[in-house]
N, C-alpha and C positions, 0 to 999 in steps of 0.2 A: 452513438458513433464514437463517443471518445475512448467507450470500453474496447472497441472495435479495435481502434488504434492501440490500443494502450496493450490489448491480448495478443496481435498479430506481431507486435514489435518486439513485446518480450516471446515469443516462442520462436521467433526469427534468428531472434539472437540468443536462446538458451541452447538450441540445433547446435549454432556452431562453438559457442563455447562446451559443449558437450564433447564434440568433436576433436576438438582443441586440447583440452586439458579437464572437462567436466566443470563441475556446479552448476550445469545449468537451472536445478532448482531452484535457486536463491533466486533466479530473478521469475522462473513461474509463478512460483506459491505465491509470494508477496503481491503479485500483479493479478490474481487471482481473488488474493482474500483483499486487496484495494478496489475490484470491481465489484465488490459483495458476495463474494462466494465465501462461509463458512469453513472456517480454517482446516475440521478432519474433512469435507467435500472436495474442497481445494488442492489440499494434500494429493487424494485419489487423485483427483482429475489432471492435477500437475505429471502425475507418473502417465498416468495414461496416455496424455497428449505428447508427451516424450518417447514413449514407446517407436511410433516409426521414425523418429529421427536418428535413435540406437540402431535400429537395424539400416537404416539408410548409411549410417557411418560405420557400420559392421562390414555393410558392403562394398562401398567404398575400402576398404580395409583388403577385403580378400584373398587380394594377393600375396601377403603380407603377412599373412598368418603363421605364426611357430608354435609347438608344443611345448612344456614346459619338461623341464629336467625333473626325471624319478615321477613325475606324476602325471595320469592320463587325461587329458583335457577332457573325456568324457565324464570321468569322476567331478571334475570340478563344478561342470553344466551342471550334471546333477544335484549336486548340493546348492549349486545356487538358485536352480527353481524351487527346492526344497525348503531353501531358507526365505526366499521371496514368499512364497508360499506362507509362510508361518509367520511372517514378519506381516502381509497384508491383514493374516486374519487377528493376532495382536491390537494392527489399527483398529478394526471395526471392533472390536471388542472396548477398546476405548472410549472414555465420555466426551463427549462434543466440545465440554466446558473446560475439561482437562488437556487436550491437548490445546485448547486457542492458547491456554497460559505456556505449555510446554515449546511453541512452534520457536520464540525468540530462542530460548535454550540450545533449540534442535541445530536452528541453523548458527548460532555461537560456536558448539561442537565442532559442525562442518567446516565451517571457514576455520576453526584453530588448523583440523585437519587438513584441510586445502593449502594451507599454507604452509605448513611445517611436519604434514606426512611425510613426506620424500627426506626429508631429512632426518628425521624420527626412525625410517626405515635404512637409513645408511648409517645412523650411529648405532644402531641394533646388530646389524649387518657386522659390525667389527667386534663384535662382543659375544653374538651366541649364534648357531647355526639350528634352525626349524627342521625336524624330518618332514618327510613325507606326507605324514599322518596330521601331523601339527596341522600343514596347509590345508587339507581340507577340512578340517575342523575350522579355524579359521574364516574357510571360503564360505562355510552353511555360515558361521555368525555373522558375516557380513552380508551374506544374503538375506537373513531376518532384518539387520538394516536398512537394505537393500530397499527390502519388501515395506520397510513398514514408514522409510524418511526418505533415506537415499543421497543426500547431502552430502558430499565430496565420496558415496563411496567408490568411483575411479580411482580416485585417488590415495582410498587407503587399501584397492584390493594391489595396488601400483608396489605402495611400501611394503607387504604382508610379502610381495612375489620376489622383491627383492631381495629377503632372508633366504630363497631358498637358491633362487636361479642367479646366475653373473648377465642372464643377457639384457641389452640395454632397455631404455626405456620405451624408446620407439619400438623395439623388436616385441616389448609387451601391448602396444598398445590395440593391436587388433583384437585379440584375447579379451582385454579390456573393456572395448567396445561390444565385443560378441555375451561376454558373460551379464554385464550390466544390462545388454537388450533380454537377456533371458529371465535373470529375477524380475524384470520389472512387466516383461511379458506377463510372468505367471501370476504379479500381483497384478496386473490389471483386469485379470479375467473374473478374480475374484471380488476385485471392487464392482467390476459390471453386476455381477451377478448381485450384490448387496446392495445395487440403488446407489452408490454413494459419488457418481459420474454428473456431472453438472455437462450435460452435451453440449449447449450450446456455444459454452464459452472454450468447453474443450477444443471444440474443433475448428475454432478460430486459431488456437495454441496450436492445434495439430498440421494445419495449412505449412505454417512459419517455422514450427519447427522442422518439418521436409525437407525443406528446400535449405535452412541453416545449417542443419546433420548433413547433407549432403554436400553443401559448396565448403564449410569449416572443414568436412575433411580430406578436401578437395588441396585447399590451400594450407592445410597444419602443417605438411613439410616443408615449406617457404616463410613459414614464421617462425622466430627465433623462442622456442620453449618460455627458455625464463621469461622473456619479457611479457611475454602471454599469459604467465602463473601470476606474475605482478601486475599487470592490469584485470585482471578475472578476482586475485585476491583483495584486491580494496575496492573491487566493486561486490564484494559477497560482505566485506566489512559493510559498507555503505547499510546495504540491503537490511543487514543485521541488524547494526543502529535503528534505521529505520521500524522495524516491525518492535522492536523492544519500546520505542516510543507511542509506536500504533497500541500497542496492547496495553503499558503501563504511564502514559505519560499523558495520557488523558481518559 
């Protein structure tokens, strides 16, 4: 029962910090490979169980939706199942024992990214200007990310869009939500089909995060951005500390 709690509470609340501003992986995986689930299992089953709270907060999103300047949103879905796609099968291609050591790494990345993408992307923003082409180049690499970790990439497809387009953040963020539901869609089909789904605990994740994806972004425009980037990033530090100890400090 205490995995019970422990699964429903972190997918509760990975929903709507998904919603919100993303990482909700930092607190799946971790709460996943602390109920014993095998870190590349975990991994999957993290994307998977996330998957309808992406599209839960897509939908919520809906109305909201804008196209991006010079470039066709359809090109970008595309590349980003293409790179989800490629980035999943990367993971299964990898050894069990290699990613457990890689997972601290994975999400150290994410959280530098979580915290200091949008920024990264505004100092860039005054220095060189992305074509077209660049972006969707780009969009696949982040989609192999996507596909294969996924750790703040909201947040860095956020900074990547900001090279190209002026519109604000919020005006991106449905885009955001809708292309993240798509690579992780198309990785999760491929993790099903390679066994690599732990069901039962997935779908304790997948209950919580429903109903989180849905109400976060419900209430994201009532919450003050930054302060939400600052409680989300020291608790993805936390998370990080944490699994770097699980893996190497004992």
């Amino acid at each position: 029962m205490n995995d019970v709690y422990l699964l429903a509470g972190a997918g509760l609340l990975a929903g709507a910090m998904n919603a919100i501003a993303g990482g909700g992986s930092f607190v799946t995986l971790p709460a996943l490979i602390t109920a014993g689930v095998p870190a590349l299992n975990a991994n999957a089953s993290s994307t998977v169980a996330l998957v309808p709270s992406a599209l839960a907060s897509a939908y919520a999103y809906r109305k909201d939706f804008q196209d991006f300047e010079g470039v066709r949103f359809r090109d970008m879905a595309l590349l980003s199942v293409a790179g989800g796609a490629s980035g999943a099968l990367l993971l299964e291609a990898t050894p069990q024992s290699v990613f457990t050591i890689l997972v601290p790494f994975l999400l150290l990345f994410g959280t530098l990214a979580f915290a200091f993408g949008r920024q990264a992307g505004a100092f860039l923003r005054e220095r060189i200007k992305i074509t077209p082409r660049m972006m969707l180049v780009s969009q696949f690499i982040l989609g192999i990310y996507g596909g294969y970790f996924g750790g703040a990439v909201g947040i860095m497809m956020l900074a990547a869009w900001s090279l190209l387009t002026s519109a604000s953040i919020a005006a991106m963020q449905p885009a955001r939500n809708l292309l993240n539901a798509a690579m992780n869609a198309t990785a999760t089909l491929l993790f099903i089909a390679g066994g690599l789904v732990f069901w039962r605990q997935t779908f304790i994740l997948f209950g919580g995060a429903i109903v989180g994806g849905y109400f976060g972004a419900y209430y994201a425009r009532r919450i003050d951005p930054w302060l939400a980037r600052i409680v989300i990033s020291c608790l993805n530090a936390g998370m990080t500390a944490f699994m770097f100890w699980r893996t190497f400090g004992h």
